[in-house]
C-alpha positions, 0 to 999 in steps of 0.5 A, spaced: 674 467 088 667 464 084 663 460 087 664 454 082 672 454 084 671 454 091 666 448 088 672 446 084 677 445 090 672 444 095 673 437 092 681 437 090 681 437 098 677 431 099 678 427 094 684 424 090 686 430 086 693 427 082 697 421 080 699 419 087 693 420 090 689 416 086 693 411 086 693 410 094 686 411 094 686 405 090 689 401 092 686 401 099 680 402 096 681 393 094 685 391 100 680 394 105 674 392 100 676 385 100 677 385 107 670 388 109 666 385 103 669 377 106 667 379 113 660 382 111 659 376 106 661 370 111 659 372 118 654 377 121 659 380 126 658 387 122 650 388 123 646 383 128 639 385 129 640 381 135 646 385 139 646 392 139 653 392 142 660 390 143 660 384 139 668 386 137 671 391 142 666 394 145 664 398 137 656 399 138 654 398 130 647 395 131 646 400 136 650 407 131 646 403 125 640 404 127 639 410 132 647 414 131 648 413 139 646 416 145 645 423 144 649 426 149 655 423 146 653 423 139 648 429 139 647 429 131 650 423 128 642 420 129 641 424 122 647 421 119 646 415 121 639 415 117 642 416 111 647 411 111 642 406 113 637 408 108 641 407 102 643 401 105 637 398 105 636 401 098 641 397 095 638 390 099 632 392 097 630 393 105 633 386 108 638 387 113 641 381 110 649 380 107 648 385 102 645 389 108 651 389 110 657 389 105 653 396 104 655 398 111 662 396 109 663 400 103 661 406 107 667 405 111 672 402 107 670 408 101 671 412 109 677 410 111 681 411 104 678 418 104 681 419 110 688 416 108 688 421 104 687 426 108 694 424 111 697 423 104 695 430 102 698 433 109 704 429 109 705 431 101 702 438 101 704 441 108 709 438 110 712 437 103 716 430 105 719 426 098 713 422 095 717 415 098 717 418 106 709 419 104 708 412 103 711 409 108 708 413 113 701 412 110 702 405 109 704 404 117 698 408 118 694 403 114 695 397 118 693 401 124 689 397 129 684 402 128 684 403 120 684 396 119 677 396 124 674 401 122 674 399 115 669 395 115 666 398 122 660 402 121 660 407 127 662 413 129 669 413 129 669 411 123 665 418 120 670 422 125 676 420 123 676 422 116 672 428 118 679 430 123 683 429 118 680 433 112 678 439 117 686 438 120 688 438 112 684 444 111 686 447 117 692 447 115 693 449 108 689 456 111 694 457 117 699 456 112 697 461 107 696 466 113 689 466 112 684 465 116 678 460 118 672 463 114 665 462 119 661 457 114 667 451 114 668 453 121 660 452 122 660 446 118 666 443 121 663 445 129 655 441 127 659 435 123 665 434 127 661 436 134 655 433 131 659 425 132 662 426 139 661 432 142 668 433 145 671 434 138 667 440 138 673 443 142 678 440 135 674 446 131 677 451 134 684 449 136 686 451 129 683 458 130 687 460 136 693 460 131 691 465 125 696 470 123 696 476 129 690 474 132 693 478 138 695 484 135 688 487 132 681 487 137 678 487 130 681 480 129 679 478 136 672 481 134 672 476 129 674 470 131 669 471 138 664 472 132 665 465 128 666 461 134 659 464 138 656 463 131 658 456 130 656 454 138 650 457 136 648 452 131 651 447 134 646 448 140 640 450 137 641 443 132 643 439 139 637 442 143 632 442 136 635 434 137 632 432 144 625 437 143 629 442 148 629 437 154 636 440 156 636 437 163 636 430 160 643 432 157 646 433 165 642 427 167 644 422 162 651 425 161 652 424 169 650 417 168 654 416 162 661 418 166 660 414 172 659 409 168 665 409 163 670 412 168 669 408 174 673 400 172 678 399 176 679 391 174 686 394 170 692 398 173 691 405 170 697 405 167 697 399 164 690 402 161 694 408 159 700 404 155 695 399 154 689 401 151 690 408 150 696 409 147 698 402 144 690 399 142 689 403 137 696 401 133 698 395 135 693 389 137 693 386 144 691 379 146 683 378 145 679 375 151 671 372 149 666 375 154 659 372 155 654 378 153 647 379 153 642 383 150 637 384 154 632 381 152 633 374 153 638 373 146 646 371 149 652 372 145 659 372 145 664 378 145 670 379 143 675 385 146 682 386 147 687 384 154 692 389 156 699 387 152 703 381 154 709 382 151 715 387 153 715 388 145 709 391 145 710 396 151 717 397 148 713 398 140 708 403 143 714 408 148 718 409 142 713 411 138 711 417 143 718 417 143 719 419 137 712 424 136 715 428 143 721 428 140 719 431 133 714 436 138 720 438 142 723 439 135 718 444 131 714 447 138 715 454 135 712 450 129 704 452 129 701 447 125 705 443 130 701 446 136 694 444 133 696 437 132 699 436 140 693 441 143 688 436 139 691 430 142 693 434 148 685 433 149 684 427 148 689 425 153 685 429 159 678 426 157 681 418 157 687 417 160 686 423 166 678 424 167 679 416 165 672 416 161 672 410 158 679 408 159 678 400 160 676 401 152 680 406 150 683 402 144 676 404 141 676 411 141 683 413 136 679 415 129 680 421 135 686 422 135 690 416 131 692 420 125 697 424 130 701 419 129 704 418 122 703 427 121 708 428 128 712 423 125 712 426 118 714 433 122 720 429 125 722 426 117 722 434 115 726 436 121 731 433 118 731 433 111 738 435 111 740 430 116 742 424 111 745 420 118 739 421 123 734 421 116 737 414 115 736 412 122 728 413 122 727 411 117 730 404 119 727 406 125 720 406 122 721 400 118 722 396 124 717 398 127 712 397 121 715 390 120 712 389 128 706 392 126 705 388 120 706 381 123 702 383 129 696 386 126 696 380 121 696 375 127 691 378 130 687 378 126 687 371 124 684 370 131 679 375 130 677 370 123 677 364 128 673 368 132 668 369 128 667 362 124 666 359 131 661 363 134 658 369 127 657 364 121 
């Protein structure tokens, strides 16, 4: 394949290639727009030179702005993050005012439709759903708590998310096509995907692990050790290259980062699980306003989320689960099945078992929330001939979306109230 059609489809499988995608990008291009460009323009919630973090959910957007976030979190997001806030103060012609920040907006409003597109093209292309099953499900992830925050939330879930779903996308087409994951998107994936959290890098290499008779050939297995040695290599010479090679600061700040953020016992750990882990970055809880201070003398109000306090909710997120195990016991010997579970299966581990960050896991699912429309999508297509049980989820979903609708809507509201009293 020449290098312009490997150009050529390199962009078909980032950005809208047809009708349908176009029109989705679109769409939610002005619903998220309208959203972010209102809160950037009327409130200073988005960007405050003054708070560095947790104005809204523990999100650190001053903080990510300016800095990309702590190194041995977020090892190489220092220089994406440069980027961002340079040509966001070129537009405002170098004030950190409303223009300012309805930049940083559309960064992430054009970031997430990219990323719905992703899921569209997985739902449409891999799993081969009807075109009317790929909207609903796509539109129920829009509405996601974490979609609609990150769409106007410049950090690095925001970033991540789409970077996941387009890697989980073209991971996908590969395994599908009985190929293999050459070393250069392998590589580019493992610096972009690692480079924002350093957890993620392990995603990268799931798909690998999956490859046609890896098994059956030590020249396979020769190769895939290779591709994976040189994208680690990469990695670690960029982080290190990053901290001036001062490598003891990576344990030392890591240590202290984990008992941090892995020692709050304020909340019964499985109410965090369902609460925050699971249910937060889908359905919004009831809010609670804390007292913050930036250390510097400047005090301000914050906003994060309680645990659920309705059954509803409790009942919403466990038939979701349902339905993504059930949809995982029905394609298990399905591979590309696999790579989704394996990637949430981490995830899992880092919060809910090792407990990192847990107490606001609500804030972590562009790591993983894609999951759930695509294993939902694998179920629709388990019984594609099943007019009976197809009509019974769709019925199902359309409930749940109903819910999620008005929840979302609601809350966000008091999201709006909260902004008018204390960020105007």
């Amino acid at each position: 394949m020449s290098l312009k059609s490997k150009f050529v489809n390199t962009l078909k499988l980032i950005f809208p290639s047809t009708l349908p995608e176009l029109g989705v990008f679109l769409f939610f291009l002005i619903s998220y727009g309208i959203l972010g460009s209102y809160i950037a323009v009327n409130y200073r919630i988005i960007f405050d030179n003054r708070i560095p973090w947790d104005a809204y959910f523990s999100f650190d957007n001053r903080s990510i702005v300016m800095t990309g976030g702590s190194f041995e979190r977020h090892p190489l997001s220092y220089y994406l993050f440069n980027w961002v806030r340079e040509l966001a103060l070129f537009i405002s012609g170098g004030k950190m005012d409303s223009t300012f920040r309805l930049s940083l907006a559309w960064f992430s409003t054009f970031t997430i439709c990219l990323a719905l597109i992703q899921v569209f093209k997985y739902l449409k292309n891999i799993i081969q759903l009807p075109l009317s099953i790929v909207l609903v499900l796509v539109s129920f992830f829009s509405i996601f708590s974490t979609c609609i925050l990150l769409s106007f939330t410049p950090e690095n879930f925001t970033y991540t998310l789409f970077l996941l779903t387009l890697y989980n996308n073209y991971a996908a087409v590969k395994l599908k096509q009985g190929e293999k994951i050459s070393a250069i998107p392998l590589t580019f994936a493992g610096i972009t995907i690692g480079g924002l959290t350093i957890t993620n890098i392990t995603k990268v290499f799931i798909p690998i692990f999956f490859e046609k008779d890896l098994f059956r050939s030590w020249k396979k297995v020769g190769s895939t050790l290779l591709r994976i040695s040189l994208t680690c290599l990469c990695f670690i010479l960029l982080y290190l290259n990053r901290i001036d090679f001062m490598y003891k600061n990576i344990l030392n700040k890591t240590s202290e980062q984990y008992e941090r953020f892995s020692n709050v016992k304020s909340t019964p750990t499985w109410d965090m699980i369902l609460s925050y882990f699971f249910g937060g970055n889908i359905l919004f809880s009831s809010f609670i306003i804390r007292d913050k201070n930036n250390m510097k003398g400047f005090a301000y109000k914050a906003l994060v989320m309680d645990v659920f306090s309705s059954w509803i909710s409790y009942m919403f997120i466990l038939i979701l689960l349902f339905l993504i195990f059930w949809s995982y016991f029905k394609n298990f010997k399905n591979k590309l099945v696999q790579v989704l579970m394996v990637s949430f299966l981490i995830d899992i581990v880092i919060h809910c078992v090792m407990r990192f960050g847990l107490h606001t896991a609500y804030i972590y699912g562009g790591h993983f929330a894609f999951v759930y429309p695509l294993m939902t999508g694998w179920l629709f297509y388990t019984y594609k001939n099943s007019s009976k049980t197809l009509s019974f989820l769709m019925i199902l979903t359309f409930i749940l979306f109903t819910y999620l609708l008005l929840n979302n809507i609601i809350r966000m509201s008091e999201f709006f109230s909260f902004m008018k009293q204390y960020y105007q």
